[in-house]
N, CA, C and O atoms as a Tinker XYZ file with bonds, in Angstrom:
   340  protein
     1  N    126.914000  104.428000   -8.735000    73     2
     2  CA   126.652000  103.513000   -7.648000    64     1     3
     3  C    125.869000  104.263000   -6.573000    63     2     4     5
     4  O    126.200000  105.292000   -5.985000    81     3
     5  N    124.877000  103.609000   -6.453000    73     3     6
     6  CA   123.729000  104.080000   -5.016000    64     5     7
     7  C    124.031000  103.220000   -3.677000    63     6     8     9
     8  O    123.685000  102.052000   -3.504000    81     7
     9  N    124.800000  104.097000   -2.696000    73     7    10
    10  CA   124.432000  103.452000   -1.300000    64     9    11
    11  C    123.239000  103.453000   -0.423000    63    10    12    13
    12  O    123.007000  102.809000    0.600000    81    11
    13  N    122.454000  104.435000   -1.143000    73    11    14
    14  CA   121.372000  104.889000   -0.386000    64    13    15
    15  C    119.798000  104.658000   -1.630000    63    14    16    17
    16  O    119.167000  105.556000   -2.188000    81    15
    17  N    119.667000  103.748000   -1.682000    73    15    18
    18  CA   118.527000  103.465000   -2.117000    64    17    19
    19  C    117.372000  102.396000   -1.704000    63    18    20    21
    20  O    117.440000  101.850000   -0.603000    81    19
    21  N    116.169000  102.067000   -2.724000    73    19    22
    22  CA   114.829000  101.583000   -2.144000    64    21    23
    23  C    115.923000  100.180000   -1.657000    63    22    24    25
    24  O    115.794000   99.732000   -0.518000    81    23
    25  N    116.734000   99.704000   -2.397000    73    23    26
    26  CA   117.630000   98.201000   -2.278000    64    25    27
    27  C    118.613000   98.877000   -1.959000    63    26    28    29
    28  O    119.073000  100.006000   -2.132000    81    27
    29  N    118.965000   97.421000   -1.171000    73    27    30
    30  CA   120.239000   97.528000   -0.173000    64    29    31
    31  C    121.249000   98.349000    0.010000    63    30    32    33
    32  O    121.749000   98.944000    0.965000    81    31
    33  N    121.614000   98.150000   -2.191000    73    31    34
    34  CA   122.424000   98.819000   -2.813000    64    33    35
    35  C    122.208000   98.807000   -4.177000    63    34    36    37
    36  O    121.376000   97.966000   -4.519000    81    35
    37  N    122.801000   99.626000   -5.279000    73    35    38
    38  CA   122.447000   99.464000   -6.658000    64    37    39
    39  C    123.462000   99.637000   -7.256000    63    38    40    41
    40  O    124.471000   99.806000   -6.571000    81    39
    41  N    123.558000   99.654000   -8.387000    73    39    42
    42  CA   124.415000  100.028000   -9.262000    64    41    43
    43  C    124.071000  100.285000  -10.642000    63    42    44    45
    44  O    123.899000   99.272000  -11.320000    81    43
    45  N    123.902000  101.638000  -11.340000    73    43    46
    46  CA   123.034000  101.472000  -11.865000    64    45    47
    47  C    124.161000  100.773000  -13.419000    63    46    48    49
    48  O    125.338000  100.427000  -13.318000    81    47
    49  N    123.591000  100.758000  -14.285000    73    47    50
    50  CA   123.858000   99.978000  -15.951000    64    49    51
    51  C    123.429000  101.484000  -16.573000    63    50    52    53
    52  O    122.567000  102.340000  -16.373000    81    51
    53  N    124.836000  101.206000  -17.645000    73    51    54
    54  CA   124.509000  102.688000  -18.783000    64    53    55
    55  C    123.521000  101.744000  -19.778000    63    54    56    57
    56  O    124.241000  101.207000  -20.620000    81    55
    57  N    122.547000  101.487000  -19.897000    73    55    58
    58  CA   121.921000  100.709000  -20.770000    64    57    59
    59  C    120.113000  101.391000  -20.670000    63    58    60    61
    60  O    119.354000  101.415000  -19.701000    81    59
    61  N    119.936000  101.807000  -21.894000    73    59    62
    62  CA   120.743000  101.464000  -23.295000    64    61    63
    63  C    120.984000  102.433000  -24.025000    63    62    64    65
    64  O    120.344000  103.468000  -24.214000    81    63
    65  N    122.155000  101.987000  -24.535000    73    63    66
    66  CA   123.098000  102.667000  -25.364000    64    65    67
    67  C    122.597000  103.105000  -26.772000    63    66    68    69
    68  O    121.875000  102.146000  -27.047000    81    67
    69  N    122.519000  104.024000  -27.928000    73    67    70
    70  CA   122.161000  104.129000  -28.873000    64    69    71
    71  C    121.913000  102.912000  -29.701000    63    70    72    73
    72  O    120.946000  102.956000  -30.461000    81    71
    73  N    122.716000  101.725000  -29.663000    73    71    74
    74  CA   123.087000  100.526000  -30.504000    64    73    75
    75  C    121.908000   99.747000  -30.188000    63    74    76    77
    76  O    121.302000   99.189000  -31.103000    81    75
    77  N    121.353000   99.610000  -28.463000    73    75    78
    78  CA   120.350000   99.043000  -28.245000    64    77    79
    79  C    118.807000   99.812000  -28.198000    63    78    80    81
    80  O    117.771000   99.210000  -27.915000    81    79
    81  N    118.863000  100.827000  -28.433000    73    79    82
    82  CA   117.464000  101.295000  -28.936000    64    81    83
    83  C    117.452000  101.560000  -30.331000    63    82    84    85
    84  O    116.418000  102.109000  -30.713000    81    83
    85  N    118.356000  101.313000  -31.250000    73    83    86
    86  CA   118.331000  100.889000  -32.630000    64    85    87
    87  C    117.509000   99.569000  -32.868000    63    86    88    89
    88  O    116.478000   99.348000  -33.504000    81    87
    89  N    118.531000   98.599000  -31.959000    73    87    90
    90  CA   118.512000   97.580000  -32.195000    64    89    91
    91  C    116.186000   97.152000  -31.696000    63    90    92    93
    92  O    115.216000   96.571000  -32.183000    81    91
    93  N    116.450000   97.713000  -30.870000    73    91    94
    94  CA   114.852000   97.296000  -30.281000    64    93    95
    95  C    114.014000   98.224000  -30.825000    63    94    96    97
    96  O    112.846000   98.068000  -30.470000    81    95
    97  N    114.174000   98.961000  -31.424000    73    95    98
    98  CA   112.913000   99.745000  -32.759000    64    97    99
    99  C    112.806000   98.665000  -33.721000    63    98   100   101
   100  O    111.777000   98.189000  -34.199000    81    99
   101  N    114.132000   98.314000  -33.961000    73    99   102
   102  CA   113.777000   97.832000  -35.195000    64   101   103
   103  C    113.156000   96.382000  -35.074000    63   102   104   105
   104  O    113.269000   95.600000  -36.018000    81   103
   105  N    112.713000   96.142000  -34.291000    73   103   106
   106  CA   112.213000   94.826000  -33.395000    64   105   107
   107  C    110.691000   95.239000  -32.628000    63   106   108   109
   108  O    109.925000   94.448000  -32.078000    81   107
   109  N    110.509000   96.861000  -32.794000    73   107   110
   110  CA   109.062000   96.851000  -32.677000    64   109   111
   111  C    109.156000   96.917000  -31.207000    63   110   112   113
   112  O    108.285000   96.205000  -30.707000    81   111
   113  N    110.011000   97.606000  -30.190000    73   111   114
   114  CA   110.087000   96.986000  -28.960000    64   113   115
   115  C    110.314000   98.133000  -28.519000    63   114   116   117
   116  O    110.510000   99.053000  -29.314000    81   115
   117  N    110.340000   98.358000  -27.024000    73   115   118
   118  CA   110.650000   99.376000  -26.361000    64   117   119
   119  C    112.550000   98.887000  -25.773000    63   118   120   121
   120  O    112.829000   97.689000  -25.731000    81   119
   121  N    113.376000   99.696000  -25.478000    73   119   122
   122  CA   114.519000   99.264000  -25.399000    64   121   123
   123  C    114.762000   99.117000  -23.521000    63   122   124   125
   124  O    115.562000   98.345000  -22.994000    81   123
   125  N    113.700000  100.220000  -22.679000    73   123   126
   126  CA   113.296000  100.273000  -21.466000    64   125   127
   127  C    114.582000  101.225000  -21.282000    63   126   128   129
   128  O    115.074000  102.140000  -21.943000    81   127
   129  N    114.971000  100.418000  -19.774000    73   127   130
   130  CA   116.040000  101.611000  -19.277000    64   129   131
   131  C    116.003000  101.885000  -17.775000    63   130   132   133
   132  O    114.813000  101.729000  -17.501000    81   131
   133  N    116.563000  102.164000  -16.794000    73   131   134
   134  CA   117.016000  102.282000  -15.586000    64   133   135
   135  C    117.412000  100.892000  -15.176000    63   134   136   137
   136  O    116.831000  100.208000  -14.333000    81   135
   137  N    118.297000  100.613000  -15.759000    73   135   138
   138  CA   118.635000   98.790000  -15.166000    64   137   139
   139  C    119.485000   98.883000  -14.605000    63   138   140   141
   140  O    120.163000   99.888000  -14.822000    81   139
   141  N    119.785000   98.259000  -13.937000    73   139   142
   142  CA   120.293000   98.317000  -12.506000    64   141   143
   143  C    120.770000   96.862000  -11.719000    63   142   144   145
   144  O    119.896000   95.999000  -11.636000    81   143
   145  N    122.001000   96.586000  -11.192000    73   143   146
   146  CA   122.283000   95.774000  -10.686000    64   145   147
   147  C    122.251000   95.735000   -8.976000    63   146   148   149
   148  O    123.089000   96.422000   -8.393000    81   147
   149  N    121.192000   94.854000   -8.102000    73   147   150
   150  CA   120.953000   95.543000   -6.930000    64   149   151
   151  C    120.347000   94.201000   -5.906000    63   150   152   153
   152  O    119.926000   93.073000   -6.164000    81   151
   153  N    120.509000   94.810000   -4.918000    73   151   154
   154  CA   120.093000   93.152000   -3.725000    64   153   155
   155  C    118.627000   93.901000   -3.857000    63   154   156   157
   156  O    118.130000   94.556000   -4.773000    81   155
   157  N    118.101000   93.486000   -2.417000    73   155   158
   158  CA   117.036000   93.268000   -2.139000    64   157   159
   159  C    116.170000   94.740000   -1.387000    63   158   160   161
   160  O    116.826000   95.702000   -0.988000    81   159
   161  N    114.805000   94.700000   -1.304000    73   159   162
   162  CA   114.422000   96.267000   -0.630000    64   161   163
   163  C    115.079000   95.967000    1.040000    63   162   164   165
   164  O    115.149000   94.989000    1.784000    81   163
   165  N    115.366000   96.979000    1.083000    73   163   166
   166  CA   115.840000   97.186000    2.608000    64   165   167
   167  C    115.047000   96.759000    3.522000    63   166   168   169
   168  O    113.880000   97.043000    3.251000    81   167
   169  N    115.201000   96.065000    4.721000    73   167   170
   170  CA   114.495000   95.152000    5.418000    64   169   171
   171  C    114.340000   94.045000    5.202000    63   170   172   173
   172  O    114.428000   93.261000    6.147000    81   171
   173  N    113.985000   93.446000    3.578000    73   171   174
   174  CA   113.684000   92.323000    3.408000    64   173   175
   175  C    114.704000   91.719000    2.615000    63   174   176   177
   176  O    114.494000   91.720000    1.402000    81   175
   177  N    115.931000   91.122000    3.091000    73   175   178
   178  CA   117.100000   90.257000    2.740000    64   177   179
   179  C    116.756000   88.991000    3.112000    63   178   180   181
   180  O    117.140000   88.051000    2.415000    81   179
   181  N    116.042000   88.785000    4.174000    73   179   182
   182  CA   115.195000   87.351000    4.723000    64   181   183
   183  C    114.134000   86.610000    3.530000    63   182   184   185
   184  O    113.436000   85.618000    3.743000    81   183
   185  N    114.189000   87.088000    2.726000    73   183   186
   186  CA   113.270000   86.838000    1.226000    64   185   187
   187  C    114.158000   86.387000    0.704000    63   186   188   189
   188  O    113.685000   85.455000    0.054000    81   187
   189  N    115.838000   86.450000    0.441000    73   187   190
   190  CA   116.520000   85.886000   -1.261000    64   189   191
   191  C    116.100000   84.451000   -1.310000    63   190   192   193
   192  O    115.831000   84.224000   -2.489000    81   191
   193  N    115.924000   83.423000   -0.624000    73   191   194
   194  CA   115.840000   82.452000   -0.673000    64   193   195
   195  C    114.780000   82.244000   -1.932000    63   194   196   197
   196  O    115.022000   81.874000   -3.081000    81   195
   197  N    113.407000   82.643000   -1.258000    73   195   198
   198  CA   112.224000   82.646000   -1.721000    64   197   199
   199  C    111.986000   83.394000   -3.440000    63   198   200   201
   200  O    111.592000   82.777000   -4.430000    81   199
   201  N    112.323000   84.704000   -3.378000    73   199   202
   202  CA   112.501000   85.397000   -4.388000    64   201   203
   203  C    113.467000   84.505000   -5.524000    63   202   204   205
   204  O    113.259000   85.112000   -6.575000    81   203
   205  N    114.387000   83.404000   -5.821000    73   203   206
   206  CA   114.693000   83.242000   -6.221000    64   205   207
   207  C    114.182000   82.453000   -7.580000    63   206   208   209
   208  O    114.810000   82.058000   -8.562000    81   207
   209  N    113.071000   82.400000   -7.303000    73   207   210
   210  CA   111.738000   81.464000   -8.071000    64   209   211
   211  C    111.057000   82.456000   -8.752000    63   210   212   213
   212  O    110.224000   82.134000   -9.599000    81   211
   213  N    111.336000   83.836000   -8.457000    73   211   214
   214  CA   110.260000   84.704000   -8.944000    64   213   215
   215  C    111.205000   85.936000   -9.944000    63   214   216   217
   216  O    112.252000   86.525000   -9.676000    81   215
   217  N    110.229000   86.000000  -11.276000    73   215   218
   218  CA   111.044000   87.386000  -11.765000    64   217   219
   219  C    110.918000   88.823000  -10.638000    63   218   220   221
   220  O    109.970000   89.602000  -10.540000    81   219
   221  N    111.866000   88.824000  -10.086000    73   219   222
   222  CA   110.985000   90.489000   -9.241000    64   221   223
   223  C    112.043000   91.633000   -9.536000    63   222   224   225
   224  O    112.219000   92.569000   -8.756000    81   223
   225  N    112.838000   91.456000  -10.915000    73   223   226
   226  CA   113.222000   92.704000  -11.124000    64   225   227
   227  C    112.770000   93.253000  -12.261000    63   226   228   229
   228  O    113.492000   92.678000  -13.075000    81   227
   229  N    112.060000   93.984000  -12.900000    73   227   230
   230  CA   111.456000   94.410000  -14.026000    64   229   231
   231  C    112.914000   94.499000  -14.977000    63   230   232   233
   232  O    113.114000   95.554000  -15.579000    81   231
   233  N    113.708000   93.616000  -15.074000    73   231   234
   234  CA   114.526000   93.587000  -15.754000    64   233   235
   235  C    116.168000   93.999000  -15.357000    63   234   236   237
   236  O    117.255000   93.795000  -15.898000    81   235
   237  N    115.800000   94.551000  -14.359000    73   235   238
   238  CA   117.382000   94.374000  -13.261000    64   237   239
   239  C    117.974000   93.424000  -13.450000    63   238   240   241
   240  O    117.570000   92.650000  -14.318000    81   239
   241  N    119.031000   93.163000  -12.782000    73   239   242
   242  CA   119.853000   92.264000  -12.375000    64   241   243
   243  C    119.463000   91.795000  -10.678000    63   242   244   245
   244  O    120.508000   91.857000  -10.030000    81   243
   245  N    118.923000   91.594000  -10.277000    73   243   246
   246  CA   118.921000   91.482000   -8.426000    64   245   247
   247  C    119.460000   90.126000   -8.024000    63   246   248   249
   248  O    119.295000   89.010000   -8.517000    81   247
   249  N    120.456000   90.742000   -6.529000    73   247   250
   250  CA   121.090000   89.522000   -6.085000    64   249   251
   251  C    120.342000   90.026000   -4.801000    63   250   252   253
   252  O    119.611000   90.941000   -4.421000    81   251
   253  N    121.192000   88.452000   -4.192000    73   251   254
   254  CA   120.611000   88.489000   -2.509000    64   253   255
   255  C    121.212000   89.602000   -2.192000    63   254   256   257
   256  O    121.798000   90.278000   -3.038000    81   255
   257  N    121.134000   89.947000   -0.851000    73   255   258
   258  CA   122.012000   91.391000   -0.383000    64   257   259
   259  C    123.526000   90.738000    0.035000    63   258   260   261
   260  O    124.525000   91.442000    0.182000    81   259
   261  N    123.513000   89.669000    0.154000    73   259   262
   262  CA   124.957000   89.426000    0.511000    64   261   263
   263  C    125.930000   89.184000   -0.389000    63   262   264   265
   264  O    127.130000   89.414000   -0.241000    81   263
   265  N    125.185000   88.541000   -1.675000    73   263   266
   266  CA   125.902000   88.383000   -2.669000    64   265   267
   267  C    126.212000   90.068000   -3.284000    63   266   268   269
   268  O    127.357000   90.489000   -3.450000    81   267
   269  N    124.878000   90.946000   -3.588000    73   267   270
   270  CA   125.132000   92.696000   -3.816000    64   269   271
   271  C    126.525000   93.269000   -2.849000    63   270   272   273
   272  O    127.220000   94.223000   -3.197000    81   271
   273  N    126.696000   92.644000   -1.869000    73   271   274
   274  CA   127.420000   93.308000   -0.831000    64   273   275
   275  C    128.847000   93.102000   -1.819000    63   274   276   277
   276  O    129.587000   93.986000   -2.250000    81   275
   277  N    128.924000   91.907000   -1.968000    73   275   278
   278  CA   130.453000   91.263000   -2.764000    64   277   279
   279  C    130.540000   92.063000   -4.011000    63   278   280   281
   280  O    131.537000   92.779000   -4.105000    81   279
   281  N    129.951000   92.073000   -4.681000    73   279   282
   282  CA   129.570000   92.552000   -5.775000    64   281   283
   283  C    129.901000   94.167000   -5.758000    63   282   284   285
   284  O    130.490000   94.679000   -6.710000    81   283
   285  N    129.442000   95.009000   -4.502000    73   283   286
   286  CA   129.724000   96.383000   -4.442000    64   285   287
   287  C    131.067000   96.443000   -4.014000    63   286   288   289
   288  O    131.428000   97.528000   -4.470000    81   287
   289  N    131.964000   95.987000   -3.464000    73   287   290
   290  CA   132.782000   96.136000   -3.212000    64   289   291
   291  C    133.778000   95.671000   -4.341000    63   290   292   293
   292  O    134.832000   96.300000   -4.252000    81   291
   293  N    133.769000   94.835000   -5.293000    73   291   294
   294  CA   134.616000   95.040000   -6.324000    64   293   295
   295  C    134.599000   95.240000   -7.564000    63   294   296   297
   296  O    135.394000   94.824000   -8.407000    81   295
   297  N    133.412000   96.077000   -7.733000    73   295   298
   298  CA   133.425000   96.798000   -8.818000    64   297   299
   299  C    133.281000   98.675000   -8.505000    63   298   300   301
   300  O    132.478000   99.405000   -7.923000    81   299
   301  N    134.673000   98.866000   -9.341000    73   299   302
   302  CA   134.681000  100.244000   -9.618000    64   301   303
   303  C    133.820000  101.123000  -10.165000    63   302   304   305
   304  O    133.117000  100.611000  -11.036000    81   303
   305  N    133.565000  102.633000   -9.894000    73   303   306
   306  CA   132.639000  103.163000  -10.497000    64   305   307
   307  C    133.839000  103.180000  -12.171000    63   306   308   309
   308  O    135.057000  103.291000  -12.308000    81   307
   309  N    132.626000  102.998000  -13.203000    73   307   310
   310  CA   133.031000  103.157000  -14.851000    64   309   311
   311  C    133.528000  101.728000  -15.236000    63   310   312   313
   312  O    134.112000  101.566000  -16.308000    81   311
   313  N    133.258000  100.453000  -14.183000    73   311   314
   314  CA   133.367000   99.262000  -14.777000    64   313   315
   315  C    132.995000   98.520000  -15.691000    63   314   316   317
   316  O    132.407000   97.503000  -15.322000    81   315
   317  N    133.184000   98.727000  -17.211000    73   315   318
   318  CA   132.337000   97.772000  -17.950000    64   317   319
   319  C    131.532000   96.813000  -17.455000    63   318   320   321
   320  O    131.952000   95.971000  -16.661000    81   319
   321  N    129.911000   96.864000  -18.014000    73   319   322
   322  CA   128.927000   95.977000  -17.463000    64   321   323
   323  C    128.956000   95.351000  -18.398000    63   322   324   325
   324  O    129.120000   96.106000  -19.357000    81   323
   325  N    128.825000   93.463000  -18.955000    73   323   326
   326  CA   128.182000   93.138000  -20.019000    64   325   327
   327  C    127.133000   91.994000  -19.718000    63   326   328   329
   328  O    127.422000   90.936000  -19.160000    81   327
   329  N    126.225000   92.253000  -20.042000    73   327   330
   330  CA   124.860000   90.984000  -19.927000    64   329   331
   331  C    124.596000   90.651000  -21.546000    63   330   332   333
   332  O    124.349000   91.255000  -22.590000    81   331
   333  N    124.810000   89.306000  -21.068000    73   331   334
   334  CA   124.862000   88.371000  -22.175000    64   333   335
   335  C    123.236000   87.996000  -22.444000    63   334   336   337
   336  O    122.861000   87.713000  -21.306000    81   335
   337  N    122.090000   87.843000  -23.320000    73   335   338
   338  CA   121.044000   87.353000  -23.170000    64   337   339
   339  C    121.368000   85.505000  -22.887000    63   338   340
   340  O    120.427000   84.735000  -22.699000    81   339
């Protein structure tokens, strides 16, 4: 967990795991990587509204910062993450 980053806050995702860069070779794909669950860049929380129409996480997870705020506070560091496609 990052308190001090480009966003509000982060959290980062162990992803991906051996299972998913198996899984995305064999699919011809890159599996990527630094994903991250996180609000908004610092300063601009006055955007979630707007941003909500737009992909703007290269595959993150991004919430508003208020919803990130809830979110940091009850999850433990080593909390199972699971994203469902």
């Amino acid at each position: 967990m990052r308190a001090n980053s480009r966003r509000i806050k982060a959290i980062h995702i162990s992803y991906p795991n051996s299972n998913d860069v198996t899984a995305a070779r064999a699919r011809g794909l890159d599996a990527g990587g630094l994903i991250m669950i996180h609000g908004q860049k610092t300063g601009l929380g006055w955007l979630a509204p707007l941003l909500q129409h737009f992909n703007w996480t290269d595959g993150c997870v991004g919430l508003s910062n208020a919803d990130m705020e809830v979110v940091w506070r009850a999850v433990d560091v080593g909390t199972p993450i699971r994203i469902d496609p």
